[in-house]
ROMAR-55286 format. One record per residue: z negated, x, y of N, C-alpha, C in turn. Coordinates in steps of 0.1 Angstrom, whole numbers, plus 5000, padded with zeros to 4 digits. Atoms other than C-alpha are relative to their C-alpha. Layout:
<site n_w="Z" n_u="X" n_v="Y" ca_w="Z" ca_u="X" ca_v="Y" c_w="Z" c_u="X" c_v="Y"/>
...
This chain:
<site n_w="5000" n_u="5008" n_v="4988" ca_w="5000" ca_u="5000" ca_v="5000" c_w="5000" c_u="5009" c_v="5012"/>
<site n_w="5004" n_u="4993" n_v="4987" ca_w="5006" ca_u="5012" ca_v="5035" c_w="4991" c_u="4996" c_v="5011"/>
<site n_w="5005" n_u="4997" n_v="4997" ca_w="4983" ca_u="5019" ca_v="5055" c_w="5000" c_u="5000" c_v="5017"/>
<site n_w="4995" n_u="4998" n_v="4989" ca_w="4988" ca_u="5014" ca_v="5093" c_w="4995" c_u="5010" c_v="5009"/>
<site n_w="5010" n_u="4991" n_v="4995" ca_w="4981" ca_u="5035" ca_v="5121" c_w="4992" c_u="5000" c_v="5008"/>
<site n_w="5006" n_u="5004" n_v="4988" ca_w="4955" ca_u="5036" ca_v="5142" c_w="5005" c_u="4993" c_v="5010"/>
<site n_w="4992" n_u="5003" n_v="4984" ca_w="4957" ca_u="5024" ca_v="5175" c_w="5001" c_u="5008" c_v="5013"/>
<site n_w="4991" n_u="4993" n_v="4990" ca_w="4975" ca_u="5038" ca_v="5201" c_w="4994" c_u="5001" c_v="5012"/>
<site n_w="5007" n_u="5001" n_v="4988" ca_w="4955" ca_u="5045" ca_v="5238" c_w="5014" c_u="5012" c_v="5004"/>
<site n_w="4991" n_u="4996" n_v="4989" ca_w="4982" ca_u="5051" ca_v="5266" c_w="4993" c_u="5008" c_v="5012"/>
<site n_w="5009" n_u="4995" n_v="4989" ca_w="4969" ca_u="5077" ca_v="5297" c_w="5003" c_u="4991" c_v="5005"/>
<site n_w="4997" n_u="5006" n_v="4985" ca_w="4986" ca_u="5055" ca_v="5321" c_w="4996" c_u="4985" c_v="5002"/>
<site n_w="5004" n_u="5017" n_v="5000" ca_w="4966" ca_u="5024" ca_v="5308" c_w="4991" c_u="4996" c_v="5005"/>
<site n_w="5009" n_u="5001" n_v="4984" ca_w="4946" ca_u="5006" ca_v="5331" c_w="4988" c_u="4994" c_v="4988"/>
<site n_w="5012" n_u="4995" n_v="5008" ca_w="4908" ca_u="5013" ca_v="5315" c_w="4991" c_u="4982" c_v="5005"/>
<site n_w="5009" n_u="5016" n_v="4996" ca_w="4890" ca_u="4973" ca_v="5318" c_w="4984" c_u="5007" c_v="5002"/>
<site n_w="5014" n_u="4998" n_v="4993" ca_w="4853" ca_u="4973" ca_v="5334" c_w="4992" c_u="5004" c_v="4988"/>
<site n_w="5011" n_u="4996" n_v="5009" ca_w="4836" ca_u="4983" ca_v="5305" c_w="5005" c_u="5021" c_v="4998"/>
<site n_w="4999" n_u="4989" n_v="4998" ca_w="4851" ca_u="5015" ca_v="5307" c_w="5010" c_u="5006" c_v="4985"/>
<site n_w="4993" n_u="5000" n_v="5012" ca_w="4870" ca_u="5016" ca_v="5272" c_w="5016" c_u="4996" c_v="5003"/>
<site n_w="4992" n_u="5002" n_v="4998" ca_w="4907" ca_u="5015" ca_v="5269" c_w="5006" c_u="4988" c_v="4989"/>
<site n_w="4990" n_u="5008" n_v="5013" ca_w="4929" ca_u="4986" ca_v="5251" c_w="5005" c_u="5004" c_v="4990"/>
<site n_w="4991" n_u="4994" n_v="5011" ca_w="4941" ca_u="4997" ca_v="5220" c_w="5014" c_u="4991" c_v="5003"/>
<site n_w="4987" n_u="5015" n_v="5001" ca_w="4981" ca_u="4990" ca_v="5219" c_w="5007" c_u="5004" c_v="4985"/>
<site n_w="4994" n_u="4998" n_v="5016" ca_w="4997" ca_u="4988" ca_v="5186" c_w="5015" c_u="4991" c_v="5005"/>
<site n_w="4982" n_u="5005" n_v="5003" ca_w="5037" ca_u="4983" ca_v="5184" c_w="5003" c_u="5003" c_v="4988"/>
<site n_w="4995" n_u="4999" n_v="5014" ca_w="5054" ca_u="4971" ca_v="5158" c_w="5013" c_u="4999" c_v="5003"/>
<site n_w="4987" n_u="4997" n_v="5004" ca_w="5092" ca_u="4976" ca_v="5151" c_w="5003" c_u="4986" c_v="4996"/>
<site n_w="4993" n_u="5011" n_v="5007" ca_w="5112" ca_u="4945" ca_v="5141" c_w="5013" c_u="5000" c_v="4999"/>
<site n_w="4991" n_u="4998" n_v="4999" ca_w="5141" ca_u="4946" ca_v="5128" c_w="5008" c_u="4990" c_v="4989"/>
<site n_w="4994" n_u="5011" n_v="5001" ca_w="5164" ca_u="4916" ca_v="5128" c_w="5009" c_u="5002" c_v="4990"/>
<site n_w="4988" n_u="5000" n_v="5008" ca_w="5189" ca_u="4905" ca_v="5102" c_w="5015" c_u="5009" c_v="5003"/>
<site n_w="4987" n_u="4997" n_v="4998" ca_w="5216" ca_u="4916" ca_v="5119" c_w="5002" c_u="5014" c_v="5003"/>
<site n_w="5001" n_u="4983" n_v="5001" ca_w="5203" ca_u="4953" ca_v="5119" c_w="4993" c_u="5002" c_v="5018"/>
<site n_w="5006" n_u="4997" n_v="4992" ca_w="5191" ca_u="4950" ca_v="5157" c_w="4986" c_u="5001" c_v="5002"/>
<site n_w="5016" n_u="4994" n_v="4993" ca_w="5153" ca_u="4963" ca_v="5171" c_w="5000" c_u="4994" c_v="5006"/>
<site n_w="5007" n_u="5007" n_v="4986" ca_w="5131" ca_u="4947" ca_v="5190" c_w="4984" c_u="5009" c_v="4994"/>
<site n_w="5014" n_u="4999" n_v="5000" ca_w="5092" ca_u="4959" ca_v="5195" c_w="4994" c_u="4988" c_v="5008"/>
<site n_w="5011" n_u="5009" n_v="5001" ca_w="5064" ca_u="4939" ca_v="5193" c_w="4987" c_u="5007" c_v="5007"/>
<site n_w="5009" n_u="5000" n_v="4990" ca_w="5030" ca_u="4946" ca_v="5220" c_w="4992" c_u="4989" c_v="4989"/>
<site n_w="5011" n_u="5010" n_v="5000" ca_w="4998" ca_u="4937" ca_v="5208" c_w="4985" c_u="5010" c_v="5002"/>
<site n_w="5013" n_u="4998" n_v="4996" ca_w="4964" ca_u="4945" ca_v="5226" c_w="4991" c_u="5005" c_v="4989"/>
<site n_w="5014" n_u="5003" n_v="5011" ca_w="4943" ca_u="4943" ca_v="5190" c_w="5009" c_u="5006" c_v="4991"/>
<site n_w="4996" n_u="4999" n_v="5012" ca_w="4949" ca_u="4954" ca_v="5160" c_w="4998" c_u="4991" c_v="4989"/>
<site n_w="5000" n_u="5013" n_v="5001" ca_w="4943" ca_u="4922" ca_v="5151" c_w="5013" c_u="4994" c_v="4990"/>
<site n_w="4981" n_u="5004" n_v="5003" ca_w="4984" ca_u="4920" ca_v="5147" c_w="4997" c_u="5005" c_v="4981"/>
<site n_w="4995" n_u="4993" n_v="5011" ca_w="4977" ca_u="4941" ca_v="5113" c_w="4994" c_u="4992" c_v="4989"/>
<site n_w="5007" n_u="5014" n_v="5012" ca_w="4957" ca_u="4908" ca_v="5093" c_w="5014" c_u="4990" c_v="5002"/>
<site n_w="4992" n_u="5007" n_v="5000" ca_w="4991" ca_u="4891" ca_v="5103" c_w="5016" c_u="5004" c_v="4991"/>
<site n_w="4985" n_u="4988" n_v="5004" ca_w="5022" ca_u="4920" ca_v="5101" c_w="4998" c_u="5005" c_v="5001"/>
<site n_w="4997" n_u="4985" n_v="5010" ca_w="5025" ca_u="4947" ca_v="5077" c_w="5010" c_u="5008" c_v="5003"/>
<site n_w="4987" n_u="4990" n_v="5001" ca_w="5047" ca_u="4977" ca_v="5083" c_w="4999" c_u="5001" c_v="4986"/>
<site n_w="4995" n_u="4999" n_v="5013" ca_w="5066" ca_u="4976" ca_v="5054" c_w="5006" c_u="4989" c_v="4994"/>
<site n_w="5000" n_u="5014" n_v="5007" ca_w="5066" ca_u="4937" ca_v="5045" c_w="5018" c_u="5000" c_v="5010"/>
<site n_w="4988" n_u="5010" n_v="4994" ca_w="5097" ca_u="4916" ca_v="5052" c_w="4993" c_u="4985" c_v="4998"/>
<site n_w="5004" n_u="5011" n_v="5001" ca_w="5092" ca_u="4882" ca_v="5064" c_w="5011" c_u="4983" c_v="5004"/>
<site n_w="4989" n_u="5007" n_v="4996" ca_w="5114" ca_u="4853" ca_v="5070" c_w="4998" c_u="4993" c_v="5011"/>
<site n_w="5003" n_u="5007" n_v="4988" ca_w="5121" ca_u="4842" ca_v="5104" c_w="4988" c_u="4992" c_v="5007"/>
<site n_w="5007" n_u="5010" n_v="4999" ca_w="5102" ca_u="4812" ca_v="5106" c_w="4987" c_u="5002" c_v="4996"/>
<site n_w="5013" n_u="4994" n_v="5002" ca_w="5070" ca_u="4828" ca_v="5089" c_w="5000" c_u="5014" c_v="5011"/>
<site n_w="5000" n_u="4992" n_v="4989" ca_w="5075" ca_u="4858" ca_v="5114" c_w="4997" c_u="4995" c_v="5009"/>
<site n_w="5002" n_u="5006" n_v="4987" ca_w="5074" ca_u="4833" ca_v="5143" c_w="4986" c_u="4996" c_v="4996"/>
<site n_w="5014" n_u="5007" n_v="5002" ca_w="5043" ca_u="4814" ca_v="5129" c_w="4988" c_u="5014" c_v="4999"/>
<site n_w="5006" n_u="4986" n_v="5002" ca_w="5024" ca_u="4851" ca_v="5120" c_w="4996" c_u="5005" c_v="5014"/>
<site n_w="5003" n_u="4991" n_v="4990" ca_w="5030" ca_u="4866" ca_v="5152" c_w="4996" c_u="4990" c_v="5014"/>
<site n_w="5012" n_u="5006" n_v="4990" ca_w="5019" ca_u="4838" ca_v="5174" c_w="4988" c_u="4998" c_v="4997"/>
<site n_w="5019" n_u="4997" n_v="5006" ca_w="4987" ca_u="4834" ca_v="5157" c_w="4994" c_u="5015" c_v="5004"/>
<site n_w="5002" n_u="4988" n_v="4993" ca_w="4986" ca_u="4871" ca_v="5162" c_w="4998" c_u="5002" c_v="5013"/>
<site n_w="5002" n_u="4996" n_v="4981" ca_w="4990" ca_u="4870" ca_v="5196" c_w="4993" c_u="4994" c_v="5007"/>
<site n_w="5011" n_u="5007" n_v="4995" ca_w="4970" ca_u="4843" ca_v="5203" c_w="4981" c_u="5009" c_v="5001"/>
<site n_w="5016" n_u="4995" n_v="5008" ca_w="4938" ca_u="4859" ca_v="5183" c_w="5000" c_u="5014" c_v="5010"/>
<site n_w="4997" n_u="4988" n_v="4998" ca_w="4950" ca_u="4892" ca_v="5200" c_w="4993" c_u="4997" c_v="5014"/>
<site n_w="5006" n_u="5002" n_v="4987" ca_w="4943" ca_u="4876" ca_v="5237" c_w="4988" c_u="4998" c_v="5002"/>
<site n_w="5012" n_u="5007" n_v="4997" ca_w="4913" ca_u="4859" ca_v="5229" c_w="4987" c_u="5008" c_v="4998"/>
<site n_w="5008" n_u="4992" n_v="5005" ca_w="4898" ca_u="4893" ca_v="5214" c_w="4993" c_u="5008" c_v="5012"/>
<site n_w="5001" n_u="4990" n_v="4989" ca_w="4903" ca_u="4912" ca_v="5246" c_w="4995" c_u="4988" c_v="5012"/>
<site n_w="5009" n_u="5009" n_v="4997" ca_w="4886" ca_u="4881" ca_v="5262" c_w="4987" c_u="5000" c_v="5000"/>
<site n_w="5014" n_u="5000" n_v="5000" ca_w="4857" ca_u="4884" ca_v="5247" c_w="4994" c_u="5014" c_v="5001"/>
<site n_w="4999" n_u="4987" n_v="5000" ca_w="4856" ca_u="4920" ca_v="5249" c_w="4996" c_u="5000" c_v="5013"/>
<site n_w="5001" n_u="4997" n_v="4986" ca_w="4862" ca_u="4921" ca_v="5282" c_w="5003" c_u="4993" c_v="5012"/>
<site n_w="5004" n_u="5012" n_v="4996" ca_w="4858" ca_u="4888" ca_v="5300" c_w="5014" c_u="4996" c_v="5001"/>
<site n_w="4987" n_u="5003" n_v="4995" ca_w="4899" ca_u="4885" ca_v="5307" c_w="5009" c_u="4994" c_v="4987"/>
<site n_w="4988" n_u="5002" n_v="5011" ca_w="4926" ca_u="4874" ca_v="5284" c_w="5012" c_u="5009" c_v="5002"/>
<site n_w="4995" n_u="4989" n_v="4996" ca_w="4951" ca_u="4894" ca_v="5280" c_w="5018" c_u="4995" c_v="5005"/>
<site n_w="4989" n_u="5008" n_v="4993" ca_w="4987" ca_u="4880" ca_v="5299" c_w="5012" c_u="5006" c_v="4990"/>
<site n_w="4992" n_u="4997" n_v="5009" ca_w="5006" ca_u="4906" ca_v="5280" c_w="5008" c_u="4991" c_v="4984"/>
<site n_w="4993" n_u="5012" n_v="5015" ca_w="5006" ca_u="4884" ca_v="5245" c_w="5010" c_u="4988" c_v="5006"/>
<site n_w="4995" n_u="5010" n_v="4997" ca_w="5017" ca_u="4856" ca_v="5266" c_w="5016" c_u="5006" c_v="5002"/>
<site n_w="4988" n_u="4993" n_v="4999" ca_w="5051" ca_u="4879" ca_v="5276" c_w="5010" c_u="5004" c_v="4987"/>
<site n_w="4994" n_u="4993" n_v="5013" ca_w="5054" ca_u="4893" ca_v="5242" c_w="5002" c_u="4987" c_v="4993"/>
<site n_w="4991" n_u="5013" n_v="5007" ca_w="5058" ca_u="4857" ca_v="5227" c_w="5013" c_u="4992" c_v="5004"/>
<site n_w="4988" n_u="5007" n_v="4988" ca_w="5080" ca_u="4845" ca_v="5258" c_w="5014" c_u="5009" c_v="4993"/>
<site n_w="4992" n_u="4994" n_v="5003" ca_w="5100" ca_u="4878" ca_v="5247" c_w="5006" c_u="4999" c_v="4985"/>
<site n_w="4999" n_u="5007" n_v="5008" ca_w="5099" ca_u="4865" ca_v="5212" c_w="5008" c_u="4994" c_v="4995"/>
<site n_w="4993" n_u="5014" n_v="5001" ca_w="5114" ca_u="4834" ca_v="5212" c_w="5015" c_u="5001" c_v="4998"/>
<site n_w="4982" n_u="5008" n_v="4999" ca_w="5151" ca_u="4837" ca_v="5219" c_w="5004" c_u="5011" c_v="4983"/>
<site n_w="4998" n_u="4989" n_v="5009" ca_w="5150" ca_u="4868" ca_v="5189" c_w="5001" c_u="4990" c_v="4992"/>
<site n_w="5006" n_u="5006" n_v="5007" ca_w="5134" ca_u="4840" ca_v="5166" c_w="5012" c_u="4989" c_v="4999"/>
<site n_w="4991" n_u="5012" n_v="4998" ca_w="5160" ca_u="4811" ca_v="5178" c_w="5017" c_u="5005" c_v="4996"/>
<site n_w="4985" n_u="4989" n_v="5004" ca_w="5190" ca_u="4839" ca_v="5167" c_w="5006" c_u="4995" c_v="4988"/>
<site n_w="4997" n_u="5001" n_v="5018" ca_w="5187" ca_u="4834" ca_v="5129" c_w="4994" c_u="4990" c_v="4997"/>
<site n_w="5006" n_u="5007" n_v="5005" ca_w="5179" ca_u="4814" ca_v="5109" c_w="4989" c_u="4998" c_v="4993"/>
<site n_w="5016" n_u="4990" n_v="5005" ca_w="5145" ca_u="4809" ca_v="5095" c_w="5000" c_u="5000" c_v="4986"/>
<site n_w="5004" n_u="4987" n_v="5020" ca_w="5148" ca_u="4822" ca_v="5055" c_w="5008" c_u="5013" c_v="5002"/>
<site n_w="4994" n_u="4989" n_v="4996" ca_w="5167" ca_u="4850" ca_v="5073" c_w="4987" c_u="5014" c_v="4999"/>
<site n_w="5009" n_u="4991" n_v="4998" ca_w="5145" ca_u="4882" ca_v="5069" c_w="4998" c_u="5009" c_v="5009"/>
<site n_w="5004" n_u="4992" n_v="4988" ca_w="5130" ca_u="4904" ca_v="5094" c_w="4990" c_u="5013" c_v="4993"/>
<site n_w="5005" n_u="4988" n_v="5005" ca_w="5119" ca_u="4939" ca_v="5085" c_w="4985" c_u="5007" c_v="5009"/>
<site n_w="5011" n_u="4993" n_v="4990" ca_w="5083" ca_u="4952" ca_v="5100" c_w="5001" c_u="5013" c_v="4996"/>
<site n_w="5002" n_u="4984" n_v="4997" ca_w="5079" ca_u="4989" ca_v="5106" c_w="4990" c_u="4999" c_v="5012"/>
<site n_w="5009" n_u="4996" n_v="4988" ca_w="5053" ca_u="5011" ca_v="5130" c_w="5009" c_u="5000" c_v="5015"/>
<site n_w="4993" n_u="4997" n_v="4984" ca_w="5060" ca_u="5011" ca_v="5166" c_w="5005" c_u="5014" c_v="4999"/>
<site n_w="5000" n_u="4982" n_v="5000" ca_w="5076" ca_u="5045" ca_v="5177" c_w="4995" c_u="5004" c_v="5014"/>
């Protein structure tokens, strides 16, 4: 089984009142039709949803990663009194990927790079 990687702390990421930085985890996706997209998420949260390595089909990829992103906002909420706006962008961004194919079409997870 693999194993994912840590999470990722950016210098140029802006450090919340507690003085700790967001962890960001990207994940790779990689559409039927052979094109990339990355995936943003605050939590590692994303990794009880999407596996690097799994394939999922469309329509279970859309349902996965909004649950993910939801749980993802609501972490860095309680963490650190805010939500995090980002998930809301990265679902927005999402959507038209999702509305491409069809959903028993498969989608390939991989690590961010």
């Amino acid at each position: 089984m693999h194993t994912p990687p840590g999470p990722r702390f950016r210098h140029d990421q802006a450090i919340p009142r507690h003085g700790l930085p967001v962890p960001e985890v990207l994940l790779t996706l990689e559409w039927p039709d052979g094109q990339r997209s990355e995936l943003y998420s605050p939590s590692t949260v994303i990794y009880d949803y999407l596996r690097p390595g799994e394939s999922l089909p469309v329509a279970e990829l859309g349902t996965r990663a909004r649950a993910a992103l939801s749980e993802a906002s609501e972490r860095v909420r309680a963490r650190y009194g805010f939500a995090c706006t980002r998930t809301d962008e990265e679902q927005r961004r999402l959507e038209p990927w999702l509305a491409r194919f069809a959903a028993d079409q498969l989608v390939r997870i991989s690590p961010g790079a």
